[in-house]
N, C-alpha and C positions, 0 to 999 in steps of 0.2 A: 484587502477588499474595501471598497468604499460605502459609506453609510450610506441608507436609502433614506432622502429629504423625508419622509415618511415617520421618522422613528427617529426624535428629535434627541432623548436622552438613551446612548447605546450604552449596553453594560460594558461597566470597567475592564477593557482587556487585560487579558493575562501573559505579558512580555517581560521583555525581560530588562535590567534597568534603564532607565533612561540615558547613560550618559555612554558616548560616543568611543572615546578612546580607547587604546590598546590597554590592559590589566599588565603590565608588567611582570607581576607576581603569579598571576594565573598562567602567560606564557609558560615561564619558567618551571609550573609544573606539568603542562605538556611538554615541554622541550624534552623532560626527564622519561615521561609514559612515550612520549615515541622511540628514546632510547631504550629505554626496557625493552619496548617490542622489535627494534632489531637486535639487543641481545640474543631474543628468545629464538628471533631469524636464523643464527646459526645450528640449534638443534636440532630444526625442520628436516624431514627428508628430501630434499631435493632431489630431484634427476640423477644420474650418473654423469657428469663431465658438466652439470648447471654449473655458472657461477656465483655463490652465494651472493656476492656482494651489490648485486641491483634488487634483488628478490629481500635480504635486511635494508637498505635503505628504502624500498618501496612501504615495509613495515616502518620505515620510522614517519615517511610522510602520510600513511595512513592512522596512525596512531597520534602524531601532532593535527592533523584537522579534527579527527573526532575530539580530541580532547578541548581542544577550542572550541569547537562549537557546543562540547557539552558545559562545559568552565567558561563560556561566556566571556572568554580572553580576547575577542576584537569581533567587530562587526561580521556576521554570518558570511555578508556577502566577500569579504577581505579573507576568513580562512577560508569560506570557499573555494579561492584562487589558490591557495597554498601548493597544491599540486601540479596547477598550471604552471607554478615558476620554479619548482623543487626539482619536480622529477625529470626535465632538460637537462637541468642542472647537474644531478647526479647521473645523470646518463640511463635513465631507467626508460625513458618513453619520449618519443620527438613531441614539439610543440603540434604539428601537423596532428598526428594520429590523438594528441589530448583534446584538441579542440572540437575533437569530432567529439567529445560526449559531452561537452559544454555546448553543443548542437542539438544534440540527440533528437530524433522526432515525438521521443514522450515529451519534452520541452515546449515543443509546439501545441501539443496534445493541451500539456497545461494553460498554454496562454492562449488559445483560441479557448479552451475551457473557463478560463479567467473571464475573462470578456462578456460570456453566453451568460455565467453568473452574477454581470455587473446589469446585465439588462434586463435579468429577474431580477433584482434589488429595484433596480431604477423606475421599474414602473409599480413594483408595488406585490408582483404575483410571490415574494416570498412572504410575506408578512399572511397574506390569504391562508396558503398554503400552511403555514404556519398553524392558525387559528384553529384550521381543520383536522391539525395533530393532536392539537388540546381538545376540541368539544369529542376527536373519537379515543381520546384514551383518559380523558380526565385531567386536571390540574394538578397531577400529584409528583414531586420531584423523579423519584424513584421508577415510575412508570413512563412517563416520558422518555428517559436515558433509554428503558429497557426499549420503547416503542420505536425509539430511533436505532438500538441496535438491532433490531426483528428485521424492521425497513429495509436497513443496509444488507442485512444478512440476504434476503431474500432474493431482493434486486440484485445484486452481485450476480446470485447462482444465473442469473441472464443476458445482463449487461455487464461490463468489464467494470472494475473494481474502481478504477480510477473515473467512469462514467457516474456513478454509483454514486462515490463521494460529491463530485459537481455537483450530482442533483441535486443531493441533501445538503449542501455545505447551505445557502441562502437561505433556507428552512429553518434550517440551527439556529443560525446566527440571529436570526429576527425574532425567534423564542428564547434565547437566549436574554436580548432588549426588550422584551417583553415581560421575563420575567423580574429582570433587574427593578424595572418601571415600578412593580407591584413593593418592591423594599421590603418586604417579608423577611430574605435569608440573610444571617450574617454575612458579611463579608467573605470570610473564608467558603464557608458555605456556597453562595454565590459564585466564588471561582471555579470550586473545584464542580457543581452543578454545571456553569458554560463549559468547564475542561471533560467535562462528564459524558454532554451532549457532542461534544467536537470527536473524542474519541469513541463513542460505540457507532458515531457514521462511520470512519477511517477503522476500527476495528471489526468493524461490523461487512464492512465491504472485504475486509479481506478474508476472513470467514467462510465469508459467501462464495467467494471464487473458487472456494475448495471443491465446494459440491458439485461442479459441472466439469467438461471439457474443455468448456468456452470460457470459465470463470475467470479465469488468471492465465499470463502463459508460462509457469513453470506444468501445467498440466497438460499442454499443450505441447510442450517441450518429452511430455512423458512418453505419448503418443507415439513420436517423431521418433525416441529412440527404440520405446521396443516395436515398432514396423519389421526391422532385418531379422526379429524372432520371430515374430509372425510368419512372414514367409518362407524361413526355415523349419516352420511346422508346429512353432507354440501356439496356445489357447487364447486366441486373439481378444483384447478386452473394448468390450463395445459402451455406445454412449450411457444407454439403458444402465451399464454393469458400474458402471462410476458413479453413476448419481446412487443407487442403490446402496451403493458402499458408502458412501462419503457427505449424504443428504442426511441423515441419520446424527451422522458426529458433526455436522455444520449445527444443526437446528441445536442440539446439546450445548454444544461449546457457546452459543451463541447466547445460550438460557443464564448459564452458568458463567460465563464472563459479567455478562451484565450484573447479574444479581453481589458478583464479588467485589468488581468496580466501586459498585455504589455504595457500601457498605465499608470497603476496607483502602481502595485502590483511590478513588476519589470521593471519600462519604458523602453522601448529602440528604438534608430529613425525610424521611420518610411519611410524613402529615402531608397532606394537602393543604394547598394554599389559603390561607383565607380569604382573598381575595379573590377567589379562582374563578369566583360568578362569572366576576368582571370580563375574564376573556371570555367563560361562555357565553355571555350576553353578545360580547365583541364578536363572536364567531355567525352567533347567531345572525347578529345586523347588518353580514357585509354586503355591500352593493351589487350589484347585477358586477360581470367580467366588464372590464375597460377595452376598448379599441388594443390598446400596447399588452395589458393582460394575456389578449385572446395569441395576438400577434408575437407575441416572447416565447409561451406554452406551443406553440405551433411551429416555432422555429428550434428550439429546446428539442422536441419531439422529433424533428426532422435530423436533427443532427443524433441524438441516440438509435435512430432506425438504420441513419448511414453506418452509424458503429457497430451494431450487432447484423447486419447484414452484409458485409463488406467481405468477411470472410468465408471459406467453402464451410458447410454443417458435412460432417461424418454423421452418417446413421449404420446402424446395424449391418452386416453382411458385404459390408466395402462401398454401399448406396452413399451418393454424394448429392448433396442439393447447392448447388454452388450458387456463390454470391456473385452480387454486383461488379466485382473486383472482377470477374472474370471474364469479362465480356467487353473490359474495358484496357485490360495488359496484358501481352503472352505468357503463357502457364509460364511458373517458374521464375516470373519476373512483379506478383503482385505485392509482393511486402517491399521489397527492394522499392516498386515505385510509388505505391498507395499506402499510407499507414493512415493509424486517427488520426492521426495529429494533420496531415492533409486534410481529414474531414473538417475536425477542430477550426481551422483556420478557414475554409473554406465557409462555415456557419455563421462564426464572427464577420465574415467580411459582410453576409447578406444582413447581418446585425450592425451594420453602420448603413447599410444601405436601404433598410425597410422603413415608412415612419409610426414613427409612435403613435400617431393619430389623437394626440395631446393641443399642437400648435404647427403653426405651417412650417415645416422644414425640418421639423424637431424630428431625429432618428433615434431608434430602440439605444443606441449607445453612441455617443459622442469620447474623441481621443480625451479630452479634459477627462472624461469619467474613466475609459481605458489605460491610461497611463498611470494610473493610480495601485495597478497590478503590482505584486511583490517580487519583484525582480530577482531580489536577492534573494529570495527562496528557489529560482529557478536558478540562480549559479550554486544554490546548496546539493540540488539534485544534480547540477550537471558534475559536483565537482566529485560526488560518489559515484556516478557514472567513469568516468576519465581513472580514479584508481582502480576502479572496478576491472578496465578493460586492459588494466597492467600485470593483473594479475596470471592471468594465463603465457605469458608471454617471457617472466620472470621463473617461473616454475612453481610460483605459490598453488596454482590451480593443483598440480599435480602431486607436491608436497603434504596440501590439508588431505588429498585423497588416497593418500599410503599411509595414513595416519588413521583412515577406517578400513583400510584393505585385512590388516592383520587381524582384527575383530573378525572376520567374516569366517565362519565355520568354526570358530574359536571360542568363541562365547555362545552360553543358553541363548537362543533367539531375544526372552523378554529383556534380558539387557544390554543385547545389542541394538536392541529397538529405541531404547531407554536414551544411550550411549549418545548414536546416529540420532534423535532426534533431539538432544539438549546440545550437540554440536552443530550439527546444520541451522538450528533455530538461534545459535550467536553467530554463526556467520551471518546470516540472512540479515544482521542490527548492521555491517558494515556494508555489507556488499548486498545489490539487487537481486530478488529472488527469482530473476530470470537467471543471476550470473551465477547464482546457485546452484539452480537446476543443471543448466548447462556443464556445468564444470564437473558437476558430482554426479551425473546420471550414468555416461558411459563407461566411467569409473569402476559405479557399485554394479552396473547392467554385467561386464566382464570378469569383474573380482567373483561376483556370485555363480558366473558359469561354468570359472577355474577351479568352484569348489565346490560343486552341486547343486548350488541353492536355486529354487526358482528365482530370476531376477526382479518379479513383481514384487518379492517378498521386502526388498531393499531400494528399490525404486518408488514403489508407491509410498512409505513413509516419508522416505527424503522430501519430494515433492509438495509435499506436506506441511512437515517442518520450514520448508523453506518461506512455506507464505505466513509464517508463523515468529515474522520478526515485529514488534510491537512496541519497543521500547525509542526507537529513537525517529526524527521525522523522515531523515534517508532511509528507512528502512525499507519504504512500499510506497508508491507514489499515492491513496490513500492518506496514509500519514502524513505526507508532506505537503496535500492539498489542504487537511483541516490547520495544521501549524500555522500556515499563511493567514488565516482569521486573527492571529493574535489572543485569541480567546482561551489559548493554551500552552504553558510553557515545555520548556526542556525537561524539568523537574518532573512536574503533571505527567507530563505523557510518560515519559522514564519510569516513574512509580506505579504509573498505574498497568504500564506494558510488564515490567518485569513479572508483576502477578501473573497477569494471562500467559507467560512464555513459560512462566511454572506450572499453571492449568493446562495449558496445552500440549504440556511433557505427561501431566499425571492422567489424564484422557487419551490420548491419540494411542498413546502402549495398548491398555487393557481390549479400548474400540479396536486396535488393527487387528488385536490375537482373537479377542471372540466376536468380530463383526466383518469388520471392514476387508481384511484379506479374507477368509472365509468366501465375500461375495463374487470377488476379483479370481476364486477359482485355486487359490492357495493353503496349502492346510497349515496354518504356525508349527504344530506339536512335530510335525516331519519334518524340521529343517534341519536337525540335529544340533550337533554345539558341544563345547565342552560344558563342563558345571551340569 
């Protein structure tokens, strides 16, 4: 992201070393973790008549980029590609079908999202907005983090996750600089505070997604699969019956992340500032909106209206109140032709094209200020997209999901619940928790009906779990929007996610058995089990 001429001394980002080269020595200890993990490739269940040997070298090239990019072994954007040139190679996936996820339309999504974020920078409306965090929640480290993860939580449950984080990412970032300015926290302090603020927007928005239909699409995904029970005569679960369920453990987890975060995950003091006047006074004296202010918030606003209305709303009893999208593509044909990322783009473009109303000519963003995007963050996402999309096709999809088939009816429900969500929530660190959902829903939807279980009982945790990856920036595009700030390392987020992915194992069990399936129409104590 680029600094706003505004906010002359920005707080020290938190990246990773400066220097450029390939680690040699750090290689060599990926080299070894991707072998280990096509070792472990041969014990997988695979298919009957798969052939292991694309399904363990996919495992070794999935295990060599992560370990890169977690070890810091060459430029993000350089393992990024590792896949792009591996798996032709080994014969796992044509160059063609990988560069479709080095494409992907969240890709676009992010960089028309980049862009809308460089022109609230540029005129100034994040430093505002900023000000406005502090005078309504106080100057106090601890409360701030928590206010930004409420924020995120909230918005989520209505705007999509990755909308969510855009908002907030410029907000951050400029109280972040503003705290720096004030030189109050140590240094470490200091980091892990900006790494503090950057992760409860990005974990905060994914949180958020849980509680609705529209939140995320693995919930959406959920939807889609149990429809063929519905019309076969199950207890159809309606919008109302979701948020009921799932509003409940959002607002919780959302309390309790924060408070753990800040204390243990990324501490930071708990005093108020001494200085803290100073921005209340700051908040107090901002000037009347600017021409570009009025005109960024109004194109800002226009572009999250296109996002959350683009799609059909399910209501109650099969009532559909369809979006935009519909009136504009043959049913059947609107994701195929319209996603965000067409909106994305479509916003930025009138964000070169509006003017700032600053000097004659001057537009809300200029290419000098857009080109400044982190590129290399978006061949990070594209390149866990591309092994992402190898995985069904190798027979890993169907391997991780014989691996929870034999739990089902076999174990006490509470720890298969336990099992299924400390598994689906490591997968969900490598792979998209759409490719999650996808892979794992029809899976557990059919394992559970081969052995009595309602299928809600195993779908709706999955689903769950799945947005419930935190540790790494691939994990949620969230994640890998605040990453891009630089304001947050590998380490930080890793440390501070793996807490939440163990909070979110010791919550979501107890929430689904005496809340959350309960509301969803499923009794836990009847599923039966062995133990």
């Amino acid at each position: 992201m680029s600094e706003s001429t505004s906010d002359p001394d920005p707080v020290p980002r938190a990246r990773p070393k400066r220097h450029r080269d390939v680690q040699l020595p750090r290689v060599a200890v990926a080299l070894v973790i991707g072998g280990l993990c096509a070792w472990l490739g041969v014990y997988l269940p695979l298919p009957a008549g798969t052939d292991p040997g694309p399904a363990c070298r996919l495992l070794f090239v999935t295990g060599l980029t992560t370990s890169c990019w977690l070890l810091n072994a060459m430029p993000i954007a350089a393992a990024s590609l590792i896949p792009l040139a591996l798996l032709p190679l080994f014969g796992v996936a044509s160059t063609a079908t990988l560069t479709d996820g080095y494409g992907h339309p969240i890709l676009w999504l992010f960089g028309g999202g980049f862009v809308l974020a460089q022109a609230v920078e540029r005129c100034g409306l994040h430093r505002r907005l900023a000000l406005r965090v502090v005078a309504a929640l106080g100057p106090n480290p601890r409360r701030l983090v928590m206010g930004f993860f409420l924020a995120a939580t909230v918005l989520s449950m209505w705007i999509s996750n990755t909308a969510t984080a855009l908002l907030l990412l410029p907000i951050g970032i400029v109280l972040c600089q503003r705290a720096a300015q004030l030189g109050e926290l140590e240094p470490r302090a200091q980091s892990n505070f900006a790494a503090g603020v950057m992760c409860a927007i990005a974990f905060g928005a994914s949180i958020g997604g849980m509680a609705t239909p529209i939140g995320t699409a693995p919930n959406a995904l959920f939807f889609a699969a149990h429809e063929p029970l519905v019309t076969a005569g199950a207890r159809p679960v309606s919008f109302l019956d979701w948020m009921l369920a799932f509003v409940p453990f959002a607002l919780v987890f959302a309390v309790l992340a924060g408070w753990v975060m800040t204390r243990f995950g990324l501490p930071v003091p708990g005093r108020r500032f001494e200085r803290g006047d100073e921005l209340l006074a700051e908040a107090r004296a901002l000037p009347r909106w600017s021409a570009g202010e009025k005109r960024t918030a109004i194109l800002f606003g226009l572009a999250v209206l296109l996002w959350t209305t683009r799609g059909d709303f399910q209501l109650g009893g099969g009532d559909v109140i369809h979006g935009w999208a519909h009136y504009l593509v043959p049913a059947g044909e609107r994701d195929r032709f319209i996603a965000d990322g067409s909106v994305a783009v479509l916003v930025a473009i009138l964000a070169f094209l509006v003017p700032s109303g600053r000097e004659p000519g001057e537009r809300l963003v200029d290419w000098e200020t857009a080109q400044k995007m982190p590129f290399d963050l978006l061949l990070l996402l594209g390149g866990g997209i591309a092994m992402a999309t190898a995985f069904g096709p190798t027979g890993l999809s169907a391997a991780f999901g014989e691996l929870l088939r034999p739990l089902i009816g076999a174990w006490h429900p509470g720890a298969l619940f336990a099992v299924m969500v400390l598994g689906v929530t490591a997968l969900s660190e490598i792979a998209s928790n759409t490719a999650c959902a996808t892979m794992l829903l029809p899976i557990l939807r059919d394992g559970a009906i081969a052995t009595g279980i309602d299928p809600v009982a195993l779908m709706a945790p999955a689903v769950i779990a799945s947005t419930c990856g935190f540790m790494l920036p691939i994990a949620t595009p969230p994640n890998t929007i605040v990453f891009a700030s630089r304001l947050v390392s590998f380490g930080q987020m890793a440390r501070a996610g793996v807490l939440l992915d163990l909070l979110a194992a010791l919550l979501l069990v107890p929430m689904l058995w005496w809340w959350c399936l309960p509301m969803l129409g499923v009794d836990p104590s009847a599923l039966g089990g062995g133990g």
